[in-house]
N, C-alpha and C positions, 0 to 999 in steps of 0.2 A: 295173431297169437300163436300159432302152429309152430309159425316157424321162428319164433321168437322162443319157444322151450327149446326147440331141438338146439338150437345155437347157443342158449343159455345153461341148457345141463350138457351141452359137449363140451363146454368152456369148464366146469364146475364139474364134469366126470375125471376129466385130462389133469387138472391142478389136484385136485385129492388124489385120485389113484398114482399119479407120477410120484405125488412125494410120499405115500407110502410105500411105494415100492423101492423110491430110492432110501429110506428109512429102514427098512426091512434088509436090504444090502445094506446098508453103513452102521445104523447101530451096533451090530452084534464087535466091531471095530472098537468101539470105546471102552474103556478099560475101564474095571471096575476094583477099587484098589482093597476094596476091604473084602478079598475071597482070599484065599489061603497062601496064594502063592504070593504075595505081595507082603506078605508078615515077617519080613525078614529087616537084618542089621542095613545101617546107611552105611557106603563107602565113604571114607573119608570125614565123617563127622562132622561135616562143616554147621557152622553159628549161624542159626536161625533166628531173626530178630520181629516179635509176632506184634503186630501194630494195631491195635483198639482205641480208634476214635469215640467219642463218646461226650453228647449233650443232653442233659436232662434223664440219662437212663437209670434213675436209684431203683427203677425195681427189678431191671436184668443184669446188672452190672457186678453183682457179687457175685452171683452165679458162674455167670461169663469166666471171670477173673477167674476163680477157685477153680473150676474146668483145666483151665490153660494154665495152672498151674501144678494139675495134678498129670501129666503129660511124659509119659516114660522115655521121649529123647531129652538124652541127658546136655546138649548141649545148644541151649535155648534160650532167650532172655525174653520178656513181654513189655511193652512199652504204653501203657494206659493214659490219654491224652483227655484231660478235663478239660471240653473246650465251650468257654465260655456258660458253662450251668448253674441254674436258677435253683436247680435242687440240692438234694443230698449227695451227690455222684460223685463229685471229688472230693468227700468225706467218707464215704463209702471206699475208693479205692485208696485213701491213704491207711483207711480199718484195717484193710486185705494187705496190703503191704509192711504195715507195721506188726502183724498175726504172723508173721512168717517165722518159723525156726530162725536160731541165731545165724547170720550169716547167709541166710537165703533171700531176705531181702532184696539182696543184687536183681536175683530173678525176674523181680515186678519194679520197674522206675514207672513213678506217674509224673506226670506234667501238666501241669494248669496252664491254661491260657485265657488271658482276662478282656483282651482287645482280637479285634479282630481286622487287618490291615486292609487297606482299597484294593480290589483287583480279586479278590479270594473268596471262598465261598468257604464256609465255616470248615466244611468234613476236609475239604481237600487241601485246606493249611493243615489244620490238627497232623492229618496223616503225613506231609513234607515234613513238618516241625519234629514228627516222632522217628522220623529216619535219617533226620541229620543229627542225631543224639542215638543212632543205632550203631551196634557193632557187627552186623550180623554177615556173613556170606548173600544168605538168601533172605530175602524181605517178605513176610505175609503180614498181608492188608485183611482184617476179617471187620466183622462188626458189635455192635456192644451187646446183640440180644443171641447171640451164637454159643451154641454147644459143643465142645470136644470132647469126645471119648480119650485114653490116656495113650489111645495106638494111631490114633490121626494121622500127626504132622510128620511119624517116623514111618510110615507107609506110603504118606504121600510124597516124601521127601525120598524114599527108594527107589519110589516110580520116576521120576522124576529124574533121576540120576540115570537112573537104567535105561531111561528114553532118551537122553542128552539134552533135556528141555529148560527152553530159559525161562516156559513160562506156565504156573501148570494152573486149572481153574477145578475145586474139584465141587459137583453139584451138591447143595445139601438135601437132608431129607428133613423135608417139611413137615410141621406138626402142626394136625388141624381136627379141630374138635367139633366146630359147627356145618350143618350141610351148608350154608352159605361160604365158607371157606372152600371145602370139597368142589361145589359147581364152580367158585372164581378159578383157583388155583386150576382146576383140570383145563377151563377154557384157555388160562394163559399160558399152560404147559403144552396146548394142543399147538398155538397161535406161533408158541417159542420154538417148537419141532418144525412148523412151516416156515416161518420167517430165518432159523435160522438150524444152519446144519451141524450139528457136533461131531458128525464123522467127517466133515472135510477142515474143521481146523488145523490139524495135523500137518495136512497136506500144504504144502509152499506153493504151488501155484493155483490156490483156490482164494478169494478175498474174504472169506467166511473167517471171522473171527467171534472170543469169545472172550468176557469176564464177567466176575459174580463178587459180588460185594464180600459175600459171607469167606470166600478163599481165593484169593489172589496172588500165589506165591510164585516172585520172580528173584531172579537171580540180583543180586544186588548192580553189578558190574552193567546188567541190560537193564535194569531202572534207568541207571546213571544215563546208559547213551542213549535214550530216544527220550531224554529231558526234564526229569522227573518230572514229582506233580506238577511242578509249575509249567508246563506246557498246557495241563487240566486242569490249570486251576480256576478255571470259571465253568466245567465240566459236570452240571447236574448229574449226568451218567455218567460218572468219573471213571464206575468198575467195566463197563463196557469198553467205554473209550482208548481205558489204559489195555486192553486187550488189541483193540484197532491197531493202534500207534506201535506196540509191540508185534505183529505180524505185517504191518508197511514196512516196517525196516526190516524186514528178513529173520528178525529171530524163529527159532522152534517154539512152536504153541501147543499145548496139549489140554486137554481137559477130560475128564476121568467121574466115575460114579464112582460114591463112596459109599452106598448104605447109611446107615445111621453111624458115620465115624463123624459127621458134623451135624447139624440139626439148628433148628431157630422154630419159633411159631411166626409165621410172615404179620399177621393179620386177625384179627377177632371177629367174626362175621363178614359176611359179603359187605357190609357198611364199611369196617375197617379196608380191604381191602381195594375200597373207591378211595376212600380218603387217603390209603400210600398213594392212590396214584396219579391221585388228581395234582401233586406236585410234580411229579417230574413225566408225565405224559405227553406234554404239550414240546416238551423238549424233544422228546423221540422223533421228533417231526419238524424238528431244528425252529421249533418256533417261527412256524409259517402258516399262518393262516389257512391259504387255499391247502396246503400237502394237507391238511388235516380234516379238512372238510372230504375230502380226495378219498382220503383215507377210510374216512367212517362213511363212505356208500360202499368202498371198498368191501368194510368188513361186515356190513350188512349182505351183500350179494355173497360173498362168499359163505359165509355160514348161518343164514338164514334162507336164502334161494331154496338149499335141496328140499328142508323138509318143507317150505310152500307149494315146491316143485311138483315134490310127491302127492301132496294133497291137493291140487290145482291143477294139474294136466292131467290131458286123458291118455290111456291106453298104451302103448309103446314110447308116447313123450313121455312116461316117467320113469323110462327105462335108465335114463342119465344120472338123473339125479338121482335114483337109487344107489346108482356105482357110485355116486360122493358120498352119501348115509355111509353105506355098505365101509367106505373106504374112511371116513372119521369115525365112526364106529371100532376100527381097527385099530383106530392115532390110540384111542380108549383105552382100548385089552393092553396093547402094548405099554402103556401107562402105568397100568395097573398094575404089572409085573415088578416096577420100581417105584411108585407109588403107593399110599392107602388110596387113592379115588377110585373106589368100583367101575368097572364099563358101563353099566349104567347110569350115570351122569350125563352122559349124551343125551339123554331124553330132557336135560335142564339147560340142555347147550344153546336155546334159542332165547332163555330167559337173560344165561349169561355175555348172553351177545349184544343184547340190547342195553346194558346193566355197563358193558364197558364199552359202545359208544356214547352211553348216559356221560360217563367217567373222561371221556377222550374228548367231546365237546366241551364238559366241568373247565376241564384245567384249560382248555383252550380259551373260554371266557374268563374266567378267572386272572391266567396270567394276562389279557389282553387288560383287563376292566382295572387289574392292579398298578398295568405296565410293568411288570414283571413278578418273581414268582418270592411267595413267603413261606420258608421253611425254618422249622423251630426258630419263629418267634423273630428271624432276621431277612429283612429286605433286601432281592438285590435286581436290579433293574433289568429288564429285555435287554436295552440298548448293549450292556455291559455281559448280560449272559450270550446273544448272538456273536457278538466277534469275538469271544473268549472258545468258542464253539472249535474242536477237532473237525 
């Protein structure tokens, strides 16, 4: 047992403290587009064409809509895609679009879609089908429960330009009102900082890429060559993926902090926020059984280890896992700074550790016991989600 901590928190002092210190160097790197200097006119004014997929959503969908329409760049259009809804939602977006001053109209085109073709996974048609009915330069992919401030997409769209990027992701800020929201969200922003690096997307010879459902805006020209959706179109993580495939082929990737210039509530309780993930989790793990079993001892050792550590070794063996506490501890404060999650949430970080291997094993049974995964309401099989897989 002696020598089983020392080995164990030098393994667990070395992974925490490297990547916050490589965090602590690369962060301060990422751009943050809603501070002052970014508030300026777009060169060239090119046609942004803003794409809202959208099933079942009547009670985020007006909101959404009216946002993205109240948007101070002036040369814009939004493309609202009813696809395949049981609800209200594409009665709701023809309200919103028929509400329009005379002749503004044009602004908001919606599109129903009643059938839904073999090979395609609902969101990732919706979103093809609304961009070959786009006129836009640049393409933004966002989602139906997402908030725009009216300085957004003309901030994000300067950056953008000024960076020469083909592809820009920018983070929302999340709105969360229950402590079970605060402990998910912190663990999965802590997990998101480890697993994955925002200050080296940038860089071209790093394989660190990035996308975010909520803002996905790529040039229209670099959609087209790395094969639109339809290369994702069996792509659970379609907003990841389409960030992958656009940094394989060489294009410029950026991604940037916005503040509160976009915003969404992710989730309603820590209950909500197993059942987002209990869909598309199993996929993170390309739907493999063992990687996923692999995984959650994984994430057990890693962020359960220190604080057993600490309280289960004697004397100098807890000297290790201190420096991991000590060093997730820090993932925290610096969190807090662009977050509401207090640094104190760490002390709920072992609850929500267990809470999303709970969630990571779910969807691993789940898709295995269904043979594959059901989201709103449509079936679509492993067989056909694995080889459709980036």
């Amino acid at each position: 047992m002696h020598y089983f901590h020392w080995i164990a928190g030098a393994v667990l002092a070395v992974a925490w403290f490297s990547r916050i210190v490589d965090a602590a160097i690369g962060m301060p790197s990422v751009a943050d587009v809603s501070t002052p200097a970014w508030n300026r006119d777009v060169s060239g004014n090119p046609r942004v064409s803003i794409i809202v997929p959208a099933r079942n959503e009547e009670e985020d969908i007006e909101l959404s809509l009216t946002r993205l329409l109240e948007l101070d760049y002036s040369n814009y259009e939004v493309i609202a895609v009813n696809d395949r809804s049981t609800d209200r939602t594409g009665e709701i977006m023809e309200r919103v679009a028929s509400s329009l001053p005379g002749g503004a109209n044009a602004r908001l085109r919606v599109i129903h879609r009643r059938k839904l073709p073999a090979g395609w996974l609902g969101k990732t048609h919706a979103m093809w089908t609304a961009v070959n009915a786009a006129t836009g330069d640049w393409i933004l992919f966002t989602d139906a429960d997402v908030l725009f401030k009216p300085d957004s997409v003309r901030r994000a769209l300067a950056y953008a330009e000024a960076e020469h990027a083909d592809h820009l992701v920018l983070f929302p800020q999340m709105i969360m009102k229950r402590p079970g929201e605060f402990m998910m969200i912190a663990f999965f922003q802590t997990m998101f900082v480890f697993g994955h690096r925002p200050w080296k997307v940038a860089d071209p010879k790093s394989r660190d890429h990035m996308g975010v459902g909520a803002f996905n805006l790529i040039r229209r020209s670099v959609y087209e060559a790395v094969g639109t959706y339809e290369a994702l179109r069996m792509e659970v993580l379609d907003d990841m993926k389409l960030g992958k495939v656009v940094k394989n082929a060489g294009f410029a990737q950026r991604n940037a902090f916005g503040g509160d210039l976009i915003s969404l509530r992710w989730a309603r309780g820590a209950k909500g926020v197993v059942e987002n993930l209990t869909k598309n989790f199993f996929a993170v793990l390309s739907f493999q059984w063992w990687r996923t079993l692999i995984s959650a001892f994984g994430l057990a050792f890693l962020n359960l280890m220190p604080f057993l550590g600490v309280l289960l070794a004697h004397g100098w063996e807890r000297l290790p896992y201190a420096i991991a506490l000590v060093s997730m501890f820090s993932i925290y404060v610096g969190m807090s700074w662009r977050s509401r999650v207090p640094a104190y949430y760490l002390l709920l970080h072992p609850a929500s550790t267990v809470l999303f291997i709970y969630t990571l094993l779910l969807s691993m049974f789940h898709a295995l016991w269904n043979d594959g995964i059901i989201w709103r309401g449509t079936r679509y099989p492993l067989e056909e989600l694995r080889k459709g897989m980036v």
